[in-house]
mmCIF file of the N, C-alpha and C atoms, coordinates in Angstrom:
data_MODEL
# 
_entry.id   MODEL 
# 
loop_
_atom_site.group_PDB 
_atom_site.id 
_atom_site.type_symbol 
_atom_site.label_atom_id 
_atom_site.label_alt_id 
_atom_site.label_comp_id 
_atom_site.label_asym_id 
_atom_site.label_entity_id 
_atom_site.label_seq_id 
_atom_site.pdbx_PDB_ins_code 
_atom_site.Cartn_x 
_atom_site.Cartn_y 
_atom_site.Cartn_z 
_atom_site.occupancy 
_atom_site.B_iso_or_equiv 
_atom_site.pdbx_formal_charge 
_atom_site.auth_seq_id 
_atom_site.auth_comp_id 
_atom_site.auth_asym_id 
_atom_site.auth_atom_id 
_atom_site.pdbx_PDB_model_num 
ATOM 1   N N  . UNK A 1 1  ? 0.829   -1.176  0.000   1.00 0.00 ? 1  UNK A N  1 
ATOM 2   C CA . UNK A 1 1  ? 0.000   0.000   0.000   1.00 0.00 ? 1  UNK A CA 1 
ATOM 3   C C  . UNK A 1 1  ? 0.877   1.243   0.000   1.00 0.00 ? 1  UNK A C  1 
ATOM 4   N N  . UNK A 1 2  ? 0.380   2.189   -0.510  1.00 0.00 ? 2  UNK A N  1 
ATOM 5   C CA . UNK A 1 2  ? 1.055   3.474   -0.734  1.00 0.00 ? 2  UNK A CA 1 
ATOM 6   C C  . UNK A 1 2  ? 1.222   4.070   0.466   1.00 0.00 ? 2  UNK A C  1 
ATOM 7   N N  . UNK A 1 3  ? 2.280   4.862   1.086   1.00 0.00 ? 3  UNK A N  1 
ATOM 8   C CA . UNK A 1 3  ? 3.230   5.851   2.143   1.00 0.00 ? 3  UNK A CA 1 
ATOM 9   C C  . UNK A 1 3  ? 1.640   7.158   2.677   1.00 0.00 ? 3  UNK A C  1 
ATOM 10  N N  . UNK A 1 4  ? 1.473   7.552   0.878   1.00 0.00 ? 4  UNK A N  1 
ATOM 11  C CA . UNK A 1 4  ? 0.723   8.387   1.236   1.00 0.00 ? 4  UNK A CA 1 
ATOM 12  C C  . UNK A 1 4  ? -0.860  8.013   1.005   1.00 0.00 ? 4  UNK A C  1 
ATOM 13  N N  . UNK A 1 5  ? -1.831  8.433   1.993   1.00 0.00 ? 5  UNK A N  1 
ATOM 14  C CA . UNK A 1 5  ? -3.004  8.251   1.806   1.00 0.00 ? 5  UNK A CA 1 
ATOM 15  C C  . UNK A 1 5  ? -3.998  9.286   1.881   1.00 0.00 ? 5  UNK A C  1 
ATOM 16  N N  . UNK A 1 6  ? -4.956  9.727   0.908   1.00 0.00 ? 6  UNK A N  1 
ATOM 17  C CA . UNK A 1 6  ? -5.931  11.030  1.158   1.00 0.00 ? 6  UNK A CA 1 
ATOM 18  C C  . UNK A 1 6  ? -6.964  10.479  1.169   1.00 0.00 ? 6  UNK A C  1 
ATOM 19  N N  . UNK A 1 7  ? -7.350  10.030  2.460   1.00 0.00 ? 7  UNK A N  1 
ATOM 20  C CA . UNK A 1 7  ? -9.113  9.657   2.320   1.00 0.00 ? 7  UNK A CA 1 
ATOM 21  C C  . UNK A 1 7  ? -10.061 10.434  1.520   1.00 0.00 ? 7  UNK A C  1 
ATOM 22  N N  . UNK A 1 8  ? -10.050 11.734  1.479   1.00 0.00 ? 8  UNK A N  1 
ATOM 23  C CA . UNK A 1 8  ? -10.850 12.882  1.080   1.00 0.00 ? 8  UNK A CA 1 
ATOM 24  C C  . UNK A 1 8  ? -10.703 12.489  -0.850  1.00 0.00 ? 8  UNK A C  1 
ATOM 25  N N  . UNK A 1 9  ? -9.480  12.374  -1.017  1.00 0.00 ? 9  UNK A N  1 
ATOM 26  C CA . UNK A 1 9  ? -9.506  12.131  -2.392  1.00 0.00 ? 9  UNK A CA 1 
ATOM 27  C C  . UNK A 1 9  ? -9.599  10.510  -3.337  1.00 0.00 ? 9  UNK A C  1 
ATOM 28  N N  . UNK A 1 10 ? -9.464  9.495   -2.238  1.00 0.00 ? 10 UNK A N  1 
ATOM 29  C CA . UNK A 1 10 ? -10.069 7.987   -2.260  1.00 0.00 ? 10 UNK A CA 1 
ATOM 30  C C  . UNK A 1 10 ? -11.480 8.247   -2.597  1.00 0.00 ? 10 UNK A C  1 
ATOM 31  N N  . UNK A 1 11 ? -12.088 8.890   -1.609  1.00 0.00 ? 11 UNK A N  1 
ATOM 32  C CA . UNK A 1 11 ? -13.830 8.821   -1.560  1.00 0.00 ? 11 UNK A CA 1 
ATOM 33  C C  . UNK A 1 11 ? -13.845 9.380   -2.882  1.00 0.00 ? 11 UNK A C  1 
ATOM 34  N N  . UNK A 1 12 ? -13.829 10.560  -3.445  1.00 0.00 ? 12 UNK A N  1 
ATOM 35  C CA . UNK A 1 12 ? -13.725 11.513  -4.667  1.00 0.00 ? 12 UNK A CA 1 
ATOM 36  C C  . UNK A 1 12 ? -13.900 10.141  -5.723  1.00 0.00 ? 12 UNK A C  1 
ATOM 37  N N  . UNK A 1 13 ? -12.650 10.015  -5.825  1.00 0.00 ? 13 UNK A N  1 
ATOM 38  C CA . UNK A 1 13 ? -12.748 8.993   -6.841  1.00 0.00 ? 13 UNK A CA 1 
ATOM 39  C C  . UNK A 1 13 ? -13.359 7.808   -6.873  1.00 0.00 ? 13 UNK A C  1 
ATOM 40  N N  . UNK A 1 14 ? -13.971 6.988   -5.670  1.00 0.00 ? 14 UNK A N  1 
ATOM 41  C CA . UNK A 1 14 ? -14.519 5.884   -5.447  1.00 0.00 ? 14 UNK A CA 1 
ATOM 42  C C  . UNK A 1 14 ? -16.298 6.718   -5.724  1.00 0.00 ? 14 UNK A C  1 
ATOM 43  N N  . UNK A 1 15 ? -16.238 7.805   -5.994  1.00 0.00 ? 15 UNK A N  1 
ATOM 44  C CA . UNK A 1 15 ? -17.633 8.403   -5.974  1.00 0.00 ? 15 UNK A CA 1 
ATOM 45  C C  . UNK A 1 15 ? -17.462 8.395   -7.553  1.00 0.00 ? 15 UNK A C  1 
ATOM 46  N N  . UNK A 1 16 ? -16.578 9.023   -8.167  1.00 0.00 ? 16 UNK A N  1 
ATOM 47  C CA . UNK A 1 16 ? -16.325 9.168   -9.622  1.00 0.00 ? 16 UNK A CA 1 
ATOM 48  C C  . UNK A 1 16 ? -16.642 7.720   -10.093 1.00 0.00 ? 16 UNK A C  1 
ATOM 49  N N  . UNK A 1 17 ? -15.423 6.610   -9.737  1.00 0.00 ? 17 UNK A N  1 
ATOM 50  C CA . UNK A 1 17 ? -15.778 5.441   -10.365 1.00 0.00 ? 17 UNK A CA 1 
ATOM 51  C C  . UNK A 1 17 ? -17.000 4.782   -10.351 1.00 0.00 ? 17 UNK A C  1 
ATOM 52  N N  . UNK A 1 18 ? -17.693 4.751   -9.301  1.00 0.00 ? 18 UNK A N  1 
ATOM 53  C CA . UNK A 1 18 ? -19.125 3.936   -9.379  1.00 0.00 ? 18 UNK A CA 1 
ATOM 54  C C  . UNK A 1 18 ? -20.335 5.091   -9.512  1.00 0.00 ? 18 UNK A C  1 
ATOM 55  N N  . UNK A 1 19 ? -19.878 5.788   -9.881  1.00 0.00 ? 19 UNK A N  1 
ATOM 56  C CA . UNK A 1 19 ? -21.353 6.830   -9.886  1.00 0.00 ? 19 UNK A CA 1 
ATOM 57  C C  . UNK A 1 19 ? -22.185 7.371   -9.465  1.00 0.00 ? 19 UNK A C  1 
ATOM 58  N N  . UNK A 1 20 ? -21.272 7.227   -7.565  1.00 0.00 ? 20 UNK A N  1 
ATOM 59  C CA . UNK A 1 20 ? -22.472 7.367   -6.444  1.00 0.00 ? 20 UNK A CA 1 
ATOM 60  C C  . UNK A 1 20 ? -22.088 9.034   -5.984  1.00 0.00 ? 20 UNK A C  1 
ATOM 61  N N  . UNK A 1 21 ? -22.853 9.439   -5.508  1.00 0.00 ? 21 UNK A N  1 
ATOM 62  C CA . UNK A 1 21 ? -22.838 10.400  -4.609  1.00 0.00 ? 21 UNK A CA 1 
ATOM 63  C C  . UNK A 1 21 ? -23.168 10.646  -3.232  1.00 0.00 ? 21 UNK A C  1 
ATOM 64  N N  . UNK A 1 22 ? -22.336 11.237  -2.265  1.00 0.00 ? 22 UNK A N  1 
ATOM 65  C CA . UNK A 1 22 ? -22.124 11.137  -0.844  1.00 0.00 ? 22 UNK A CA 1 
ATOM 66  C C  . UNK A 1 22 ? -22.506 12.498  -0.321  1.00 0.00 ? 22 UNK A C  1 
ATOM 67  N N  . UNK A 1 23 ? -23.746 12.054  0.311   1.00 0.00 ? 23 UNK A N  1 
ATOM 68  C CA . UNK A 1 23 ? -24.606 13.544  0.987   1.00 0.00 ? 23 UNK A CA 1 
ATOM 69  C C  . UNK A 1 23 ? -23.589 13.892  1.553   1.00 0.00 ? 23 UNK A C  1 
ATOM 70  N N  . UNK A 1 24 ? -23.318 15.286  1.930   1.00 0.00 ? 24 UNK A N  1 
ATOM 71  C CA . UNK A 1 24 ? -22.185 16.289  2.432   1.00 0.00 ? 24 UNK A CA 1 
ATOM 72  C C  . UNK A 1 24 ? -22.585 16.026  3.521   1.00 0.00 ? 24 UNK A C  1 
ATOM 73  N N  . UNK A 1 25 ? -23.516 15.910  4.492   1.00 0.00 ? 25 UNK A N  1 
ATOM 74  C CA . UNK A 1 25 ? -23.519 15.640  5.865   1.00 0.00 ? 25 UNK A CA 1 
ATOM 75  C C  . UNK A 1 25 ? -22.860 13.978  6.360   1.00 0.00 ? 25 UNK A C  1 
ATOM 76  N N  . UNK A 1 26 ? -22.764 12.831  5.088   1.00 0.00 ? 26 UNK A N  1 
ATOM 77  C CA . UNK A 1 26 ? -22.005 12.021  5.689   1.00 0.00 ? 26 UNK A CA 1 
ATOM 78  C C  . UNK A 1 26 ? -20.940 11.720  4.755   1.00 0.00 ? 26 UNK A C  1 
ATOM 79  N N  . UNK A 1 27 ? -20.141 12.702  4.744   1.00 0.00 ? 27 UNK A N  1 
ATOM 80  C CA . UNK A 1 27 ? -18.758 13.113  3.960   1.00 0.00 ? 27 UNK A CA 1 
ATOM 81  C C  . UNK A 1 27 ? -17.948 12.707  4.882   1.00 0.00 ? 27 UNK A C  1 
ATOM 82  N N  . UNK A 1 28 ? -18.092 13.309  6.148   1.00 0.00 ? 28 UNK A N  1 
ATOM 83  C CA . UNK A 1 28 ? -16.805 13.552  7.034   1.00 0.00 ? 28 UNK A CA 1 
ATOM 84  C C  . UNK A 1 28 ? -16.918 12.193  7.312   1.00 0.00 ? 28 UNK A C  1 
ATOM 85  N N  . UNK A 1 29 ? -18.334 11.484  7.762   1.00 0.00 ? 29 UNK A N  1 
ATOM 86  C CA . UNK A 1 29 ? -18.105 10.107  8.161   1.00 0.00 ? 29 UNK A CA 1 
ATOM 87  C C  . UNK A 1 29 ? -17.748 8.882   7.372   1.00 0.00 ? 29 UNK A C  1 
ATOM 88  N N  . UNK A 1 30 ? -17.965 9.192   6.508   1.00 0.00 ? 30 UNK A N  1 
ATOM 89  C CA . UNK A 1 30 ? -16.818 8.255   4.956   1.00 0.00 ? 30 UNK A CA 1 
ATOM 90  C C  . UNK A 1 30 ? -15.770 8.638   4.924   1.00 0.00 ? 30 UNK A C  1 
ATOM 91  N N  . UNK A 1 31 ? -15.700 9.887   4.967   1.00 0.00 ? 31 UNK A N  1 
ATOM 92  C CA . UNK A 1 31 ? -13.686 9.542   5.048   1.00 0.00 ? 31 UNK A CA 1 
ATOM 93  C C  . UNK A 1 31 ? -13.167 9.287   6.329   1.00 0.00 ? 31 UNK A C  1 
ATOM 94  N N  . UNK A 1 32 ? -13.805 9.170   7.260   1.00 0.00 ? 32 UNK A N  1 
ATOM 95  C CA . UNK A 1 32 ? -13.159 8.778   8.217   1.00 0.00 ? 32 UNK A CA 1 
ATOM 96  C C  . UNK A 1 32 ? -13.428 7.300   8.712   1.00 0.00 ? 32 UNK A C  1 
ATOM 97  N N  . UNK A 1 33 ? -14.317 6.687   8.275   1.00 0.00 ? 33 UNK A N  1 
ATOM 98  C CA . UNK A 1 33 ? -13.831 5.394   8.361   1.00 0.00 ? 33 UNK A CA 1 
ATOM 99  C C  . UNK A 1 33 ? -13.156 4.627   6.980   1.00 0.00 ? 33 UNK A C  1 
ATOM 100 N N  . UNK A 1 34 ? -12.831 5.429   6.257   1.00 0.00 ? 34 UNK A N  1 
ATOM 101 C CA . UNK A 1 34 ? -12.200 4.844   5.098   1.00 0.00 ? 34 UNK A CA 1 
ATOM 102 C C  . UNK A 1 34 ? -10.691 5.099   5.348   1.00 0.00 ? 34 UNK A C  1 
ATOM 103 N N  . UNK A 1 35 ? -10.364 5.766   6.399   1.00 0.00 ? 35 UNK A N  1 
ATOM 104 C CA . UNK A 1 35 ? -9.410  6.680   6.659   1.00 0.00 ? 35 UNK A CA 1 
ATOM 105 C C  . UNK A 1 35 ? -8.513  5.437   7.909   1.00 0.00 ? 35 UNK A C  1 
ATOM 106 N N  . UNK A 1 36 ? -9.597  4.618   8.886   1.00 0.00 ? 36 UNK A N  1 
ATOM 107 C CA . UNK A 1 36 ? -9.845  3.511   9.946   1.00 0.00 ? 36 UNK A CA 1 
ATOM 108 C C  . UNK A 1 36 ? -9.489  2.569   9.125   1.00 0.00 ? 36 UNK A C  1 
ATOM 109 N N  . UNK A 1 37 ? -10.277 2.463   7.776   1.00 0.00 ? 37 UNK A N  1 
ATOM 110 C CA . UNK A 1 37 ? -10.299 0.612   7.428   1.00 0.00 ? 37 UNK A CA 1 
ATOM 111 C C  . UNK A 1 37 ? -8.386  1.042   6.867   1.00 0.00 ? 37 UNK A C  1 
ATOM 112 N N  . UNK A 1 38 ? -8.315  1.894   6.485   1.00 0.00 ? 38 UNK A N  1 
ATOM 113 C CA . UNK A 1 38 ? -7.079  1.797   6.234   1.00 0.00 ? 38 UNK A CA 1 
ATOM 114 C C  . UNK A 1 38 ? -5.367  1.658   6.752   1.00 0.00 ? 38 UNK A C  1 
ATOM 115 N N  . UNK A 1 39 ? -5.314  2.455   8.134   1.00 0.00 ? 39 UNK A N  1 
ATOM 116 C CA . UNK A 1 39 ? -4.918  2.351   9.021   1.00 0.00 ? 39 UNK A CA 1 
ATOM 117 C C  . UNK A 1 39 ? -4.786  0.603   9.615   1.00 0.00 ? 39 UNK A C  1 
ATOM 118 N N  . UNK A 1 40 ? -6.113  0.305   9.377   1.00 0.00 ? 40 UNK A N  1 
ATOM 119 C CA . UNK A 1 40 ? -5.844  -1.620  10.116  1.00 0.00 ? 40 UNK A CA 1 
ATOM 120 C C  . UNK A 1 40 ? -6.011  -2.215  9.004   1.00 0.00 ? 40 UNK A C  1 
ATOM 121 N N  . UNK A 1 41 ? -5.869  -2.276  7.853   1.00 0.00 ? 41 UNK A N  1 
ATOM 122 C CA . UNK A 1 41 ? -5.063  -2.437  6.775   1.00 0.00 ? 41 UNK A CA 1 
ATOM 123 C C  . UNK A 1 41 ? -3.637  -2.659  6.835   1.00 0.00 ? 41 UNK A C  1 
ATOM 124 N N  . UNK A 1 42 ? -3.461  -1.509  7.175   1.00 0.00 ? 42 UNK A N  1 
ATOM 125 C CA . UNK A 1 42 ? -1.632  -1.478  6.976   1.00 0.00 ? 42 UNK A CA 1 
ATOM 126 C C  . UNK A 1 42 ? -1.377  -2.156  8.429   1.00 0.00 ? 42 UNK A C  1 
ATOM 127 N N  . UNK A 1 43 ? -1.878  -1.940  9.684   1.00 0.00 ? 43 UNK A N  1 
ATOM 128 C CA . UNK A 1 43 ? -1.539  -2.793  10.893  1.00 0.00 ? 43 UNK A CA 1 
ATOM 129 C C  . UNK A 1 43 ? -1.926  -4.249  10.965  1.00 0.00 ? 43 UNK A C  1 
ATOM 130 N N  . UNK A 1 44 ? -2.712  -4.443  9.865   1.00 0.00 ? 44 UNK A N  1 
ATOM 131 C CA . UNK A 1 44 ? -2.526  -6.595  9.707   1.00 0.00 ? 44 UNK A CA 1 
ATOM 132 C C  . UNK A 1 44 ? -1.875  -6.415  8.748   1.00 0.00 ? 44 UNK A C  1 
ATOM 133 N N  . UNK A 1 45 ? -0.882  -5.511  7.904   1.00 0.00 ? 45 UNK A N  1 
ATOM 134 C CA . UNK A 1 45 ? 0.005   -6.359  6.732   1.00 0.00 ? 45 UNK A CA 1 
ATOM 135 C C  . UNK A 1 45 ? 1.094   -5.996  7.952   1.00 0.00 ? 45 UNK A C  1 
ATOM 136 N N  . UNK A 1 46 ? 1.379   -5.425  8.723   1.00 0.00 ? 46 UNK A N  1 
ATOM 137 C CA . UNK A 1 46 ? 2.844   -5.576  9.362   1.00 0.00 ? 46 UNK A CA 1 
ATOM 138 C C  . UNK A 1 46 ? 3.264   -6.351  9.794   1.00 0.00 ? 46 UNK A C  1 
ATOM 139 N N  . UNK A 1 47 ? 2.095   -7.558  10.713  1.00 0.00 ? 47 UNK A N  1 
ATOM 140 C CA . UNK A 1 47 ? 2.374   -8.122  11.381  1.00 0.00 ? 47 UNK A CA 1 
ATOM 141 C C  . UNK A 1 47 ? 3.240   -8.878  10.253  1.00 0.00 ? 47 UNK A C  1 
ATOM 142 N N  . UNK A 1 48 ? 4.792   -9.959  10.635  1.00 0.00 ? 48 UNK A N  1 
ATOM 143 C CA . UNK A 1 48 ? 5.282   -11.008 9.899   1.00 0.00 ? 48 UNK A CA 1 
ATOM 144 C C  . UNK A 1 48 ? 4.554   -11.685 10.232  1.00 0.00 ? 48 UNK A C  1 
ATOM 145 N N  . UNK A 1 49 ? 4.024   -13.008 9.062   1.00 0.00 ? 49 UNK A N  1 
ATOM 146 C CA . UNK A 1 49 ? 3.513   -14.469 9.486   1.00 0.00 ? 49 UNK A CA 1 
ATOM 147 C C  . UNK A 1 49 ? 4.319   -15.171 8.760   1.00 0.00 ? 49 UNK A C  1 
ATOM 148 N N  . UNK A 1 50 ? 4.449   -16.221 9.884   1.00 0.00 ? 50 UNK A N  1 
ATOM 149 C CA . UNK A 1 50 ? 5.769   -17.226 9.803   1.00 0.00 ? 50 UNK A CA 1 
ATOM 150 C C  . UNK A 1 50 ? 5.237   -18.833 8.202   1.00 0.00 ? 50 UNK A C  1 
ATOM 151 N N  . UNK A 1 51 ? 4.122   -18.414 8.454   1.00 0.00 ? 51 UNK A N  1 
ATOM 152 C CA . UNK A 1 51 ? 3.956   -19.224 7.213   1.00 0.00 ? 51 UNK A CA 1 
ATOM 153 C C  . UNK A 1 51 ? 2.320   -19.560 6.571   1.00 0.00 ? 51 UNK A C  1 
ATOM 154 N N  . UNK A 1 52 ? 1.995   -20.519 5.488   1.00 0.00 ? 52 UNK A N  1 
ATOM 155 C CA . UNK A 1 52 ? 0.627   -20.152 5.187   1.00 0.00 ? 52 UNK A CA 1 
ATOM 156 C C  . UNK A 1 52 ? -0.294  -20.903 6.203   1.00 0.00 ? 52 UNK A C  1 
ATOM 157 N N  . UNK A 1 53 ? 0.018   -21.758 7.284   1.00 0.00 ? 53 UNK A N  1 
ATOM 158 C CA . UNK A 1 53 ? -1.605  -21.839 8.282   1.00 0.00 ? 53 UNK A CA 1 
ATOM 159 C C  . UNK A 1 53 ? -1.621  -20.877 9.213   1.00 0.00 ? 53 UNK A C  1 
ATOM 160 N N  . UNK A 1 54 ? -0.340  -20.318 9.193   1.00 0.00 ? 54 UNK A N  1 
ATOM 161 C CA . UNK A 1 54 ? -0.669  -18.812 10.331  1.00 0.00 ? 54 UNK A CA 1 
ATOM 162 C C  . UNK A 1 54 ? -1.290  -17.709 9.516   1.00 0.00 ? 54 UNK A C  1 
ATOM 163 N N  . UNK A 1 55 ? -0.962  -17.643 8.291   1.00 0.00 ? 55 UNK A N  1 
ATOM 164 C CA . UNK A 1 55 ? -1.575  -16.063 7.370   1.00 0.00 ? 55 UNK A CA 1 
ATOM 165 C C  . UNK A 1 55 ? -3.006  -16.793 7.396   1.00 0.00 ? 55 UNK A C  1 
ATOM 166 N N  . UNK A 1 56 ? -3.627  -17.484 6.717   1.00 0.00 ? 56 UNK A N  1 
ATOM 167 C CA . UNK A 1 56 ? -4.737  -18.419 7.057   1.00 0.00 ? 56 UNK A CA 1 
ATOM 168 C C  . UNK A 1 56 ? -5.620  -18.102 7.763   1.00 0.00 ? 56 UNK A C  1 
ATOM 169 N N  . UNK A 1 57 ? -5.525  -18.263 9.170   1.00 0.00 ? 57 UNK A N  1 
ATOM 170 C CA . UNK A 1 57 ? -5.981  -17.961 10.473  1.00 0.00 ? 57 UNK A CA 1 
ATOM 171 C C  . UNK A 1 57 ? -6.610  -17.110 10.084  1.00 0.00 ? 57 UNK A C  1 
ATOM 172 N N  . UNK A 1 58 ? -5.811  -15.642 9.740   1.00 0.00 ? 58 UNK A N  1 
ATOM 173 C CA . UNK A 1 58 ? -6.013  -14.335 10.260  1.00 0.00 ? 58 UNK A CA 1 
ATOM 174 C C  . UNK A 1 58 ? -6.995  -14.033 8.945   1.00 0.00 ? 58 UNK A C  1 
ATOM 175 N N  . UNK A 1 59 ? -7.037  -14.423 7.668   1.00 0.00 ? 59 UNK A N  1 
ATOM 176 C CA . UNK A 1 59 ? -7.748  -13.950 7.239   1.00 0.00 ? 59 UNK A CA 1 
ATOM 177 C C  . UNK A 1 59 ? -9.461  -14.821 7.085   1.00 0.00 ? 59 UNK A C  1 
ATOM 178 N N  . UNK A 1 60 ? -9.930  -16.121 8.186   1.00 0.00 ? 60 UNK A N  1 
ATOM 179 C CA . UNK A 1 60 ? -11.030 -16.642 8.594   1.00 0.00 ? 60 UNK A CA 1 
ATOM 180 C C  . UNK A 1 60 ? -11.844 -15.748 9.031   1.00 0.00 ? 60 UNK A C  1 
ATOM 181 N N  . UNK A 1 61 ? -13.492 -15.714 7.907   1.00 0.00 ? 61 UNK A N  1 
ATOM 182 C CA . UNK A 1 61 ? -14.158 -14.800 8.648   1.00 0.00 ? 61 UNK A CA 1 
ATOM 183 C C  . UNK A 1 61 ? -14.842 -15.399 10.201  1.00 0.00 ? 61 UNK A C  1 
# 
């Protein structure tokens, strides 16, 4: 995943690509959990896993 991340401009374009539009009153709350899923994103790729029944595990819903 990329260093840099702009939630504000993710949403933009995830609004561009599918054609949706995001009432301005729940703007702030889309980018901010898009802003969350991303953050623990990058904190389950840090962890090392020692091999594939441990990566496995972690991704069981």
């Amino acid at each position: 995943m990329s260093e840099t991340f702009d939630a504000k401009a993710h949403v933009i374009h995830m609004q561009t690509l599918n054609q949706l539009t995001i009432e301005d009153d729940w703007r702030s709350e889309v980018e901010a959990h898009i802003a969350a899923t991303k953050k623990a994103a990058d904190l389950l790729l840090s962890f090392p896993l020692d091999d594939a029944e441990e990566a496995a595990s972690v991704f069981v819903p």
